[in-house]
ROMAR-234007 format. One record per residue (C-alpha): residue number from 1; residue in one letter; y, z, x. Coordinates in steps of 0.5 Angstrom, whole numbers. Layout:
residues N
<dotor dose="NUM" rose="A" c2="Y" c3="Z" c1="X"/>
...
***
This chain:
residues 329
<dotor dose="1" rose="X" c2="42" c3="-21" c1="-23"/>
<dotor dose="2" rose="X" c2="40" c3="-17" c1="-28"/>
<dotor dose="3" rose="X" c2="34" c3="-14" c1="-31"/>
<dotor dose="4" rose="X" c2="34" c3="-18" c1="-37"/>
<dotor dose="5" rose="X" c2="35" c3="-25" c1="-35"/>
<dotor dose="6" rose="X" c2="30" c3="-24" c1="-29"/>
<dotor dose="7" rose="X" c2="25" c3="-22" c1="-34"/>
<dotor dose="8" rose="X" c2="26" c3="-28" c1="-38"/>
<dotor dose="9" rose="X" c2="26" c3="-33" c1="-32"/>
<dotor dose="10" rose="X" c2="19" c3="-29" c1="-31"/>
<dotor dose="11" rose="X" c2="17" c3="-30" c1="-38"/>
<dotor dose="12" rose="X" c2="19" c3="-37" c1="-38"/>
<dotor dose="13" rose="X" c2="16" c3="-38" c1="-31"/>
<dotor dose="14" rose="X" c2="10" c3="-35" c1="-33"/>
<dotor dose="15" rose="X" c2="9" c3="-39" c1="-39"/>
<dotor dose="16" rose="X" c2="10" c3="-45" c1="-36"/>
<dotor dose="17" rose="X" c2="5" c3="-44" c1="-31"/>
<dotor dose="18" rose="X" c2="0" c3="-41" c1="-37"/>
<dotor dose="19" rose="X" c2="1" c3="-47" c1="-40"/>
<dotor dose="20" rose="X" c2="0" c3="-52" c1="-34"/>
<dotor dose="21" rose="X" c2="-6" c3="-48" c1="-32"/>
<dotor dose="22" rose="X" c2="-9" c3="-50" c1="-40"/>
<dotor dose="23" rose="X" c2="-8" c3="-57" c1="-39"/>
<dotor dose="24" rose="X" c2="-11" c3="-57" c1="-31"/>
<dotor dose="25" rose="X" c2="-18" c3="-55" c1="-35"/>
<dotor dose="26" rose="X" c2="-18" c3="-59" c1="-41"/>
<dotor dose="27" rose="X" c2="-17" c3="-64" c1="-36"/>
<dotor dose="28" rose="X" c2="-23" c3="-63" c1="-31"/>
<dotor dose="29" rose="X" c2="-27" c3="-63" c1="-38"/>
<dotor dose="30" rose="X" c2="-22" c3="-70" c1="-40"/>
<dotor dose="31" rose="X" c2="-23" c3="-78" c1="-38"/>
<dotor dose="32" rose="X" c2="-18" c3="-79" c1="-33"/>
<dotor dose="33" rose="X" c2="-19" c3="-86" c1="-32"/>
<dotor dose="34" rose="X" c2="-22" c3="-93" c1="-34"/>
<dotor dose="35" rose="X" c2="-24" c3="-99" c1="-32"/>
<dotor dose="36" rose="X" c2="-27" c3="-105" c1="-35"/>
<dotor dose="37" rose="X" c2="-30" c3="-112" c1="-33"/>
<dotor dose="38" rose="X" c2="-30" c3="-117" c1="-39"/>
<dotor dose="39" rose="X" c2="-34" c3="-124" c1="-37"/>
<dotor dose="40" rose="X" c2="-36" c3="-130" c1="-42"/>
<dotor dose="41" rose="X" c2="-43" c3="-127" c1="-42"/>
<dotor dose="42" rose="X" c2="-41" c3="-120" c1="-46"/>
<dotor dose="43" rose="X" c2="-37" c3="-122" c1="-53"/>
<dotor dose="44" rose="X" c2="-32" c3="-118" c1="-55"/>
<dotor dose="45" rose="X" c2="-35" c3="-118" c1="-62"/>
<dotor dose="46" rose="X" c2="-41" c3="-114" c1="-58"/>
<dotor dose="47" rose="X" c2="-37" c3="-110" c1="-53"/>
<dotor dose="48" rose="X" c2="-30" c3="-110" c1="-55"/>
<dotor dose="49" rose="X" c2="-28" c3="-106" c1="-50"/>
<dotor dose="50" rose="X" c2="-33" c3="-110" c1="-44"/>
<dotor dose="51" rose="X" c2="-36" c3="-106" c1="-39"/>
<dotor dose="52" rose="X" c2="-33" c3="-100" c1="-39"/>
<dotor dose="53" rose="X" c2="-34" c3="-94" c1="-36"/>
<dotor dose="54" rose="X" c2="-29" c3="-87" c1="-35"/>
<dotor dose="55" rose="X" c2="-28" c3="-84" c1="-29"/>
<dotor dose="56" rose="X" c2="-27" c3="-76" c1="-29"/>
<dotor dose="57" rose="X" c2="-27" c3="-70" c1="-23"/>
<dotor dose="58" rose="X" c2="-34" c3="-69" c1="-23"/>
<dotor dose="59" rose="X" c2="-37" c3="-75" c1="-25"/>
<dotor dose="60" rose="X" c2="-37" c3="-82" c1="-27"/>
<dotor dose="61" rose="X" c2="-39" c3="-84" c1="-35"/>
<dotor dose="62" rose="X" c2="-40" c3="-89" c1="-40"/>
<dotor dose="63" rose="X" c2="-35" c3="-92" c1="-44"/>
<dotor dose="64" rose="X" c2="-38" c3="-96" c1="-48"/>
<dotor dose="65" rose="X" c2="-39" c3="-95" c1="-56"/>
<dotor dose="66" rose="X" c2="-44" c3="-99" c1="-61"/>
<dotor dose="67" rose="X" c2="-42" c3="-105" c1="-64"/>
<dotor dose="68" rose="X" c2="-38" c3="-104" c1="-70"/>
<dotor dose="69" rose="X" c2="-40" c3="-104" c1="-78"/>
<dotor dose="70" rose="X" c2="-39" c3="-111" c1="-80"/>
<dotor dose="71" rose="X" c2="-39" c3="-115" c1="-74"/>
<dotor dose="72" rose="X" c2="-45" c3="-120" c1="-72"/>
<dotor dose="73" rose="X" c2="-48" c3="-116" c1="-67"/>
<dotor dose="74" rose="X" c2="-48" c3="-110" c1="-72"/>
<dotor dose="75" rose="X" c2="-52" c3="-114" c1="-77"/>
<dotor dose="76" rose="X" c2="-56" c3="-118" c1="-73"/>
<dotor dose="77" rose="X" c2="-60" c3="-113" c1="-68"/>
<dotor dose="78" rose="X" c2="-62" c3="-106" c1="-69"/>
<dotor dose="79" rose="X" c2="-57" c3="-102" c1="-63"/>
<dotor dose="80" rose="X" c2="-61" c3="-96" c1="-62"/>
<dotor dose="81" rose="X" c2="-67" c3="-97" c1="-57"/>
<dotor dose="82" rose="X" c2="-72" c3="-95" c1="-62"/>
<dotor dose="83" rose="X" c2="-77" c3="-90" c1="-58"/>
<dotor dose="84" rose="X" c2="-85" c3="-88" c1="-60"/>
<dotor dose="85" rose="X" c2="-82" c3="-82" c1="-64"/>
<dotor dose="86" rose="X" c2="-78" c3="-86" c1="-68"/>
<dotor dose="87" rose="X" c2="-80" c3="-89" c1="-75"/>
<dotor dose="88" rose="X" c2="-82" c3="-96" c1="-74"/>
<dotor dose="89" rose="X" c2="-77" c3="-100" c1="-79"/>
<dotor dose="90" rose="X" c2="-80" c3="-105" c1="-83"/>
<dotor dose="91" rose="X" c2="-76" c3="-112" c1="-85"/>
<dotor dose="92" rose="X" c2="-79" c3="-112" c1="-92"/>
<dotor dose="93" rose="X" c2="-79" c3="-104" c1="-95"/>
<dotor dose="94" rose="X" c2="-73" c3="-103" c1="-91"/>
<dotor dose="95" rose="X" c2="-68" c3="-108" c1="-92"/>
<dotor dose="96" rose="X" c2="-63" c3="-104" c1="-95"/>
<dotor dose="97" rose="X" c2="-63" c3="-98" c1="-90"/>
<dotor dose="98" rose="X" c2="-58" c3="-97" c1="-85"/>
<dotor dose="99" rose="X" c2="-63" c3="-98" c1="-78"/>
<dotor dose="100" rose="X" c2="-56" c3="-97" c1="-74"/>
<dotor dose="101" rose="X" c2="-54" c3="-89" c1="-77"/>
<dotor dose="102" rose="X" c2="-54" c3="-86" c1="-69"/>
<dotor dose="103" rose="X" c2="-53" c3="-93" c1="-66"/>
<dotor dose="104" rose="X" c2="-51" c3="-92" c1="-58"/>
<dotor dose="105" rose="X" c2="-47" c3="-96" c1="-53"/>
<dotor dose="106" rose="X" c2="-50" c3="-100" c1="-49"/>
<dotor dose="107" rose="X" c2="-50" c3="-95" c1="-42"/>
<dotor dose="108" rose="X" c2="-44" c3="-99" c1="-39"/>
<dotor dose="109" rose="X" c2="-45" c3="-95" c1="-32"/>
<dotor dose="110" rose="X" c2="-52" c3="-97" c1="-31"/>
<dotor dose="111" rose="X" c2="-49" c3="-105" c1="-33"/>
<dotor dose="112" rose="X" c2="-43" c3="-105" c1="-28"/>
<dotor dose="113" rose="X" c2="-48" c3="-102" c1="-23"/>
<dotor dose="114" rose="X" c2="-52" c3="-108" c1="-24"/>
<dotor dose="115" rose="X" c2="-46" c3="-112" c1="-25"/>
<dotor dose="116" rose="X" c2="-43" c3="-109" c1="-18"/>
<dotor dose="117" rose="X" c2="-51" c3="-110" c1="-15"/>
<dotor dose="118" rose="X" c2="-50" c3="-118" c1="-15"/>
<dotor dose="119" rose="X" c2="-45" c3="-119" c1="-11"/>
<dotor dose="120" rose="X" c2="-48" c3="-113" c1="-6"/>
<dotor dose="121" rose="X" c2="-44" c3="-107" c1="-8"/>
<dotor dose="122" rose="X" c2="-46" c3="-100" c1="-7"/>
<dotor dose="123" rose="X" c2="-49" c3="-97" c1="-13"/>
<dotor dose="124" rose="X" c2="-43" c3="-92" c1="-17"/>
<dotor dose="125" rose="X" c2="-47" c3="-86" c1="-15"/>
<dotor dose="126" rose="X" c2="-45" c3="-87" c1="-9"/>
<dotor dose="127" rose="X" c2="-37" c3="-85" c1="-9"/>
<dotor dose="128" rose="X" c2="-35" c3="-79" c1="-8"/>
<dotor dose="129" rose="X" c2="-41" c3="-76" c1="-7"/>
<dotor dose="130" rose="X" c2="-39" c3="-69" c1="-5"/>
<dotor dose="131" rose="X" c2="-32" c3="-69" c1="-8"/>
<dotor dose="132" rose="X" c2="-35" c3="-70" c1="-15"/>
<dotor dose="133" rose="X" c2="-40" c3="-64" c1="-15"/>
<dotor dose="134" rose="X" c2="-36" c3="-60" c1="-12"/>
<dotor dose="135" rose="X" c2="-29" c3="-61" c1="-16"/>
<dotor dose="136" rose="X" c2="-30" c3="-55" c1="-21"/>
<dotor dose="137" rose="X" c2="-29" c3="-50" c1="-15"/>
<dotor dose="138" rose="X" c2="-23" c3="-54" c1="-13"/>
<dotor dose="139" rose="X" c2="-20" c3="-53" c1="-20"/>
<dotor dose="140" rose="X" c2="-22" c3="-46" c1="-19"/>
<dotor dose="141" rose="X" c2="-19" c3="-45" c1="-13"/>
<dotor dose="142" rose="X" c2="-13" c3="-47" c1="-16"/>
<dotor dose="143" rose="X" c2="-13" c3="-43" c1="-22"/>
<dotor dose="144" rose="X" c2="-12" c3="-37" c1="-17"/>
<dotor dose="145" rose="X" c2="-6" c3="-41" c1="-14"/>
<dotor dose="146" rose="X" c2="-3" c3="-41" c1="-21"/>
<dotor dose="147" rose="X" c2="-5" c3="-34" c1="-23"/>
<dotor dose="148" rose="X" c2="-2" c3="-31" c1="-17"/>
<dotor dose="149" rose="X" c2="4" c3="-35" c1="-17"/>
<dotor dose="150" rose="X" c2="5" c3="-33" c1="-24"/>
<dotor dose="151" rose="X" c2="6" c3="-26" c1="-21"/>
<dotor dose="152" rose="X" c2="13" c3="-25" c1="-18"/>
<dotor dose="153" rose="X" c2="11" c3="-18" c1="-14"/>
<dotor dose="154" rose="X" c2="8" c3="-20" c1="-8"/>
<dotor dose="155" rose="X" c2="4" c3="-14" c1="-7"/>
<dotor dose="156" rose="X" c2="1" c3="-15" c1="-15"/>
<dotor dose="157" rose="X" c2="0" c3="-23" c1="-13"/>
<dotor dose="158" rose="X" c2="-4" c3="-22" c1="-6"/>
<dotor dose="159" rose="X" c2="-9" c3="-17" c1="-11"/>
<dotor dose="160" rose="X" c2="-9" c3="-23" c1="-16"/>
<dotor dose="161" rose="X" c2="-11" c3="-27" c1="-10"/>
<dotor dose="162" rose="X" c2="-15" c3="-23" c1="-6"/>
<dotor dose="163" rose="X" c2="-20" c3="-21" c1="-12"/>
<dotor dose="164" rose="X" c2="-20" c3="-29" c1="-15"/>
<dotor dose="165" rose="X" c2="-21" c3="-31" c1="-8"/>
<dotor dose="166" rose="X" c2="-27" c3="-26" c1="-8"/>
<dotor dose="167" rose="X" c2="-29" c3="-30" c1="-14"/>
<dotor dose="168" rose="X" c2="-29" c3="-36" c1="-13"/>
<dotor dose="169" rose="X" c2="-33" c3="-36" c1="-6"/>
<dotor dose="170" rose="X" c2="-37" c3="-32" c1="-9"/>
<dotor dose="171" rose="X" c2="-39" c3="-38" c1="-13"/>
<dotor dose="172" rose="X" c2="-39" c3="-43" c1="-9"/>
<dotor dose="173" rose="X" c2="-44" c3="-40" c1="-4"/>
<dotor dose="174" rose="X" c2="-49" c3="-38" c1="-11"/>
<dotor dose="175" rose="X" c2="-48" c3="-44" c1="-14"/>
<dotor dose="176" rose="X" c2="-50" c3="-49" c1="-8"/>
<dotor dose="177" rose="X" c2="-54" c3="-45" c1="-4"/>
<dotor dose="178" rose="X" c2="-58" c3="-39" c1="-8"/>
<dotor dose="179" rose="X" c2="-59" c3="-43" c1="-14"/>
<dotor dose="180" rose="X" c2="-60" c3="-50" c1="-10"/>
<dotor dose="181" rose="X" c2="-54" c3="-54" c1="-13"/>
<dotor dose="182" rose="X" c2="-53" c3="-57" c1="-7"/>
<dotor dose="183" rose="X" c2="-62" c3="-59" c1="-6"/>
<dotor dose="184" rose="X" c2="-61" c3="-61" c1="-13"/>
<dotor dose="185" rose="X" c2="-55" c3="-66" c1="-13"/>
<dotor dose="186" rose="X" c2="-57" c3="-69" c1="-6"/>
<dotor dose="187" rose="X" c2="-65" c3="-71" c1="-9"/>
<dotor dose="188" rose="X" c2="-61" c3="-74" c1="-14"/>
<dotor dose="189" rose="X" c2="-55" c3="-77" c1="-11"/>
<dotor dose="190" rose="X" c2="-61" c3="-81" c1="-7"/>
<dotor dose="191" rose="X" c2="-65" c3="-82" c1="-12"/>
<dotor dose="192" rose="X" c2="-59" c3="-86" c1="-17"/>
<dotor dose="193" rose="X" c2="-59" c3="-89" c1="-10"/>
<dotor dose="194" rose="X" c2="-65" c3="-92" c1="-9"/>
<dotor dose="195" rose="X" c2="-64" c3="-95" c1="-16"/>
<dotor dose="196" rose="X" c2="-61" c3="-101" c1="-13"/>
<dotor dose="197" rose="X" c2="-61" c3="-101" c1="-5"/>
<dotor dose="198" rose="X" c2="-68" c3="-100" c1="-3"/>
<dotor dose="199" rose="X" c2="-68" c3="-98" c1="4"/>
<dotor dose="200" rose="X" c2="-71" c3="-91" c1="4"/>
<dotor dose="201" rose="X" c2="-70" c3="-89" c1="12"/>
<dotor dose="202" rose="X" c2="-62" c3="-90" c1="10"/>
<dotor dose="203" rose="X" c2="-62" c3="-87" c1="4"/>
<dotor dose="204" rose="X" c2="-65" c3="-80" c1="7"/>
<dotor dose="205" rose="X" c2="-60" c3="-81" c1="12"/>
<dotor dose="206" rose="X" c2="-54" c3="-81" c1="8"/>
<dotor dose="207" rose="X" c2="-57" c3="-75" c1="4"/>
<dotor dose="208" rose="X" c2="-57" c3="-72" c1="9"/>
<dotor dose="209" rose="X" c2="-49" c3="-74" c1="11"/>
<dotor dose="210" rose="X" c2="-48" c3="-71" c1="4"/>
<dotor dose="211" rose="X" c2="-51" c3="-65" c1="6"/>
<dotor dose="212" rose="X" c2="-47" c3="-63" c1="12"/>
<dotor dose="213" rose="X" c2="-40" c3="-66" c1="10"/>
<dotor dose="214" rose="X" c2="-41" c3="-61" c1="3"/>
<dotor dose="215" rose="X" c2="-43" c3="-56" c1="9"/>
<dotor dose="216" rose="X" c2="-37" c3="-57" c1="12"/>
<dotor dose="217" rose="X" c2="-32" c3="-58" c1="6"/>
<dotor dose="218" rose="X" c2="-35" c3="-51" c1="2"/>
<dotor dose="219" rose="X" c2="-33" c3="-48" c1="9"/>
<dotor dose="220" rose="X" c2="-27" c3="-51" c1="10"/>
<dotor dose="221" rose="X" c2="-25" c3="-49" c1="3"/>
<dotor dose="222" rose="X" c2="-26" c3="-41" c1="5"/>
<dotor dose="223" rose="X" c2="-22" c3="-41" c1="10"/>
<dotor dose="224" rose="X" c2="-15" c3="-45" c1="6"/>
<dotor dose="225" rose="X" c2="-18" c3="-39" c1="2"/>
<dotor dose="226" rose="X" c2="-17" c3="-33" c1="7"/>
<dotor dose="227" rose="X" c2="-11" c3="-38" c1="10"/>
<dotor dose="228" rose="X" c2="-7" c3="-38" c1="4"/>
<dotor dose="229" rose="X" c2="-8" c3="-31" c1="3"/>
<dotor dose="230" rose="X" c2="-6" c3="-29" c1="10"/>
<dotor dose="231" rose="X" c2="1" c3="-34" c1="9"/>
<dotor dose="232" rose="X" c2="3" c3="-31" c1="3"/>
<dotor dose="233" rose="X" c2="2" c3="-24" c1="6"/>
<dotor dose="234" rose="X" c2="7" c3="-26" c1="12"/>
<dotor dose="235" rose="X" c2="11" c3="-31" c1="9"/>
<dotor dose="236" rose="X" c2="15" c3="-31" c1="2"/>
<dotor dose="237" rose="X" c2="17" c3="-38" c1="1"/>
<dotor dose="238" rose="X" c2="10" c3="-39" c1="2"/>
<dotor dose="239" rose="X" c2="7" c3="-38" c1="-5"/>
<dotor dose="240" rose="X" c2="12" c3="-44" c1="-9"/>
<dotor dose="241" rose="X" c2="6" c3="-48" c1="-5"/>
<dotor dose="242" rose="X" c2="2" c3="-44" c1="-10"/>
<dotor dose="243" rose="X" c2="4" c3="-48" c1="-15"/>
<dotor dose="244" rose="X" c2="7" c3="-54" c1="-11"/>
<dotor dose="245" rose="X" c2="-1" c3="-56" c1="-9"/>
<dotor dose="246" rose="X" c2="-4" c3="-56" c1="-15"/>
<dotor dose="247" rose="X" c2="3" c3="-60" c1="-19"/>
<dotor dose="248" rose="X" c2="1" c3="-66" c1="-14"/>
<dotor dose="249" rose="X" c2="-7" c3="-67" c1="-17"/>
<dotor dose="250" rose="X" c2="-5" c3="-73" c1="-21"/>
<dotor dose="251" rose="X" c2="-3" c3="-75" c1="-14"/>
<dotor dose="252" rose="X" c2="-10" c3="-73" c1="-11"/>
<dotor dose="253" rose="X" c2="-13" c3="-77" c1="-16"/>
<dotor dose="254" rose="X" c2="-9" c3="-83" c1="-16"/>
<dotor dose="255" rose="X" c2="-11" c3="-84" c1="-8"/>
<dotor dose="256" rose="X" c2="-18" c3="-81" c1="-8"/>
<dotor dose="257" rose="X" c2="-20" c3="-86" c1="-14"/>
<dotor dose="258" rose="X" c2="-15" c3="-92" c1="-9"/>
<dotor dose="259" rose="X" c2="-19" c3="-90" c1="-3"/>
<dotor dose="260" rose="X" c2="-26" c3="-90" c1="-5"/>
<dotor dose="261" rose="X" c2="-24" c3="-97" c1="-9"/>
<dotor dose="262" rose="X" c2="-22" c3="-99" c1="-2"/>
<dotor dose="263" rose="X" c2="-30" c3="-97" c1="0"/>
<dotor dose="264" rose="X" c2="-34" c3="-100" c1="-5"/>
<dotor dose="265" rose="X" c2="-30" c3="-107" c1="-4"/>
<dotor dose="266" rose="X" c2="-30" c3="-108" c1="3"/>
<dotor dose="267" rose="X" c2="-38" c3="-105" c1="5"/>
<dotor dose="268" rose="X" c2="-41" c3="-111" c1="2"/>
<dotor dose="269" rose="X" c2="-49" c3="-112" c1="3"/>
<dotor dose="270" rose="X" c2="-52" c3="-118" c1="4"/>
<dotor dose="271" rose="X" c2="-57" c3="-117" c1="-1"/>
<dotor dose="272" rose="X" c2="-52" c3="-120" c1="-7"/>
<dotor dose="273" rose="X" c2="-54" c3="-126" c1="-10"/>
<dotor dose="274" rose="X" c2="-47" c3="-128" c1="-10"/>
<dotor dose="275" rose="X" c2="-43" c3="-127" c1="-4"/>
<dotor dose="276" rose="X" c2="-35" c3="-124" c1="-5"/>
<dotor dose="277" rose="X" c2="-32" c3="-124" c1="1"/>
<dotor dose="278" rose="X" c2="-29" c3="-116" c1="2"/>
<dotor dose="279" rose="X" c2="-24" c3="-114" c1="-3"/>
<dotor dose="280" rose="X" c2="-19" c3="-109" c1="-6"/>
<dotor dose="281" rose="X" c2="-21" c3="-108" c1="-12"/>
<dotor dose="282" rose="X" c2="-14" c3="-107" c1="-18"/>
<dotor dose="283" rose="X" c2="-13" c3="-99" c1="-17"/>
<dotor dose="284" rose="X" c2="-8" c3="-100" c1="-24"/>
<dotor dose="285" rose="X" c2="-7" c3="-106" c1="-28"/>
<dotor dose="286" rose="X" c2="-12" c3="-112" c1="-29"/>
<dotor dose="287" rose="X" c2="-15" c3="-117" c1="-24"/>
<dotor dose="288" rose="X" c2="-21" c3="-122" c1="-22"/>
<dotor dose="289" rose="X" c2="-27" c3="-123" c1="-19"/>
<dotor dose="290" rose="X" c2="-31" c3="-128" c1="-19"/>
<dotor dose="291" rose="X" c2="-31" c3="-130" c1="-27"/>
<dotor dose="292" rose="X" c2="-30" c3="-122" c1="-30"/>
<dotor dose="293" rose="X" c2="-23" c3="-120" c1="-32"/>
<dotor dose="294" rose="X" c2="-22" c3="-113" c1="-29"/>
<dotor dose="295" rose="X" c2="-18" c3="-108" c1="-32"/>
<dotor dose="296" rose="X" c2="-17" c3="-100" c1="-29"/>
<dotor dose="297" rose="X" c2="-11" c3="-96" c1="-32"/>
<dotor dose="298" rose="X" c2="-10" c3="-88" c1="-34"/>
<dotor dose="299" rose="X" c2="-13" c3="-86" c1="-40"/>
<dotor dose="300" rose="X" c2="-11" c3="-80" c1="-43"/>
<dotor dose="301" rose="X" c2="-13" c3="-74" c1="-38"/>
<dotor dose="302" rose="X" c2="-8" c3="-78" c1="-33"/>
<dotor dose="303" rose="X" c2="-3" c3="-75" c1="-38"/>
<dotor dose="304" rose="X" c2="-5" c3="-68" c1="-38"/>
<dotor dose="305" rose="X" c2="-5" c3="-69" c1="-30"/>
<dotor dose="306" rose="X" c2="2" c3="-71" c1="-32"/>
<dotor dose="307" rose="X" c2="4" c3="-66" c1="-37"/>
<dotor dose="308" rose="X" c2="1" c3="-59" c1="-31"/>
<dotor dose="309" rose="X" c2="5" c3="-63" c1="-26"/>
<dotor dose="310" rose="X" c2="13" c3="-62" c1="-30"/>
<dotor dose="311" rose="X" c2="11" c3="-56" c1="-32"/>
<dotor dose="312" rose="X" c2="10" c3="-53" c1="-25"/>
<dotor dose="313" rose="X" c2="15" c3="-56" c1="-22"/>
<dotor dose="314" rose="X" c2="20" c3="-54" c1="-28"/>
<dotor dose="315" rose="X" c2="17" c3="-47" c1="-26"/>
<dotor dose="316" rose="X" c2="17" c3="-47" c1="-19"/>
<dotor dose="317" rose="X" c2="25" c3="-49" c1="-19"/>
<dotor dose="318" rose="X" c2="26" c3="-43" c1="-23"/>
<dotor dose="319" rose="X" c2="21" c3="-39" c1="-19"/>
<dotor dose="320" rose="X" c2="25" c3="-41" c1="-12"/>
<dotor dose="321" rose="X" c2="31" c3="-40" c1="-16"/>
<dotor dose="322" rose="X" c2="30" c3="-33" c1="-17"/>
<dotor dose="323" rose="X" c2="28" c3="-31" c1="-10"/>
<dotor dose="324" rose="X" c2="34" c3="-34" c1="-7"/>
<dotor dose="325" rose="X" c2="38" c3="-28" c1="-12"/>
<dotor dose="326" rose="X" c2="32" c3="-24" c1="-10"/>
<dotor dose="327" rose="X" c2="29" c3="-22" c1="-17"/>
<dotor dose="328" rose="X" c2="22" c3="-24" c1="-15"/>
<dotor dose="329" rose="X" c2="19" c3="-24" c1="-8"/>
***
């Protein structure tokens, strides 16, 4: 081939990637997923979305907003938890101020773990316990795959590597072991624990489960990272998993977030109020439990998972392309 279509191709190639590697780290930042619960007891002139949380990579947040202007609960109460450094409001001299300017929805994660706490599930802070806050070394981690991938010399690609790697791990043993990331995330995965499941000699012991599995996982993560490395010294075909891996995220997500549905419904406690026989609660679309609706759909970060995944498999078909004609290695 020559010089100026294998240049373009890289070009094309190097766009693609760039671009999927933007939308990769808008979306770790992005709401991936909702789920919302709706029962006659929440209306929806007072929770028009229900119950409803977003799930992200590192953490699971609340999706729920203030009552609108002009619905009953908006003129009827004041939204704002008043605290003692706000200003008392006074029904007579105030009658004409806005008491609802800064107004805050009701923090729906704490209402679902109520909700959930009835029929014995765990608390939601239970749920991915290692996976969440180490997520942002694992989009690092693949971030470096795209750079090197990006490369199309494999001498130039292994530097690019070898230095993100270095990087990377780096950062990981800083962040969770010198700076007590590790310490700090354990005291409050037991502590949101504890919140609704009083049992503390079980609790520790699962603390110390999340401290020896993270252990386990920021090593494991080293070693793909210096096996990847060894590999795509040693075979050529082995850096379209650079970009093959990270393609499949929304994958990873779908059967993570699947996996640890399957948990939460089928390790009930005899605690609950109510006894709910072990389920699977709806991955996608709409459900039932007891009287509450249940609705679990992507949200708009699913499609940026979508958008990384096109645009790296366009990229790694011009790339194998170009290694079968020997114009990249």
């Amino acid at each position: 081939m020559s010089a100026a279509p294998a240049s373009k191709q890289n070009f094309i190639v190097a766009a693609l990637t760039a671009v999927a590697m933007a939308l990769m780290i808008a979306a770790f930042f992005s709401p991936i997923w909702w789920v919302s619960l709706t029962a006659p007891n929440y209306p929806p002139d007072a929770f028009p979305d229900g119950i409803r949380i977003h799930f992200h990579f590192n953490g699971v947040f609340n999706g729920c907003k203030a009552a609108g202007k002009g619905t009953r609960m908006a003129s009827e109460i004041i939204q704002k938890d008043l605290s003692h450094d706000d200003e008392r409001y006074n029904p007579i001299t105030d009658k004409n101020k806005d008491v609802d300017i800064g107004a805050q929805g009701l923090d729906c994660v704490h209402e679902m773990n109520t909700i959930n706490h009835y029929v014995g599930m765990f608390p939601i802070a239970t749920g991915a316990p290692v996976e969440k806050p180490l997520a942002k070394f694992f989009f690092a981690f693949f971030t470096v795959m795209l750079l090197g991938f990006l490369v199309p010399w494999r001498k130039t690609r292994l530097l690019v590597l070898g230095a993100g790697f270095a990087l990377v791990a780096g950062w990981i043993l800083v962040d969770q072991y010198l700076l007590g990331g590790l310490q700090a995330h354990v005291a409050h995965y037991v502590s949101e624990t504890a919140t609704f499941f009083n049992e503390p000699e079980k609790i520790r012991g699962w603390g110390e489960n999340v401290t020896t599995i993270t252990h386990v996982v920021i090593a494991g993560t080293i070693v793909a990272m210096l096996v990847v490395l060894a590999a795509v010294a040693r075979i050529p075909s082995f850096s379209l998993l650079l970009a093959l891996v990270p393609a499949l995220l929304p994958v990873f997500f779908v059967i993570t977030y699947a996996g640890w549905l399957w948990f939460f419904g089928h390790n009930m406690h005899p605690w609950g109020a109510f006894t709910v026989k072990p389920f699977m609660p709806t991955v996608f679309g709409e459900g039932k439990v007891a009287q509450f609706s249940t609705y679990s759909y992507p949200y708009w970060g699913y499609a940026l998972l979508l958008g990384v995944m096109v645009c790296l498999l366009l990229a790694l078909l011009i790339r194998r392309k170009q290694m079968r004609e020997g114009s990249a290695e």
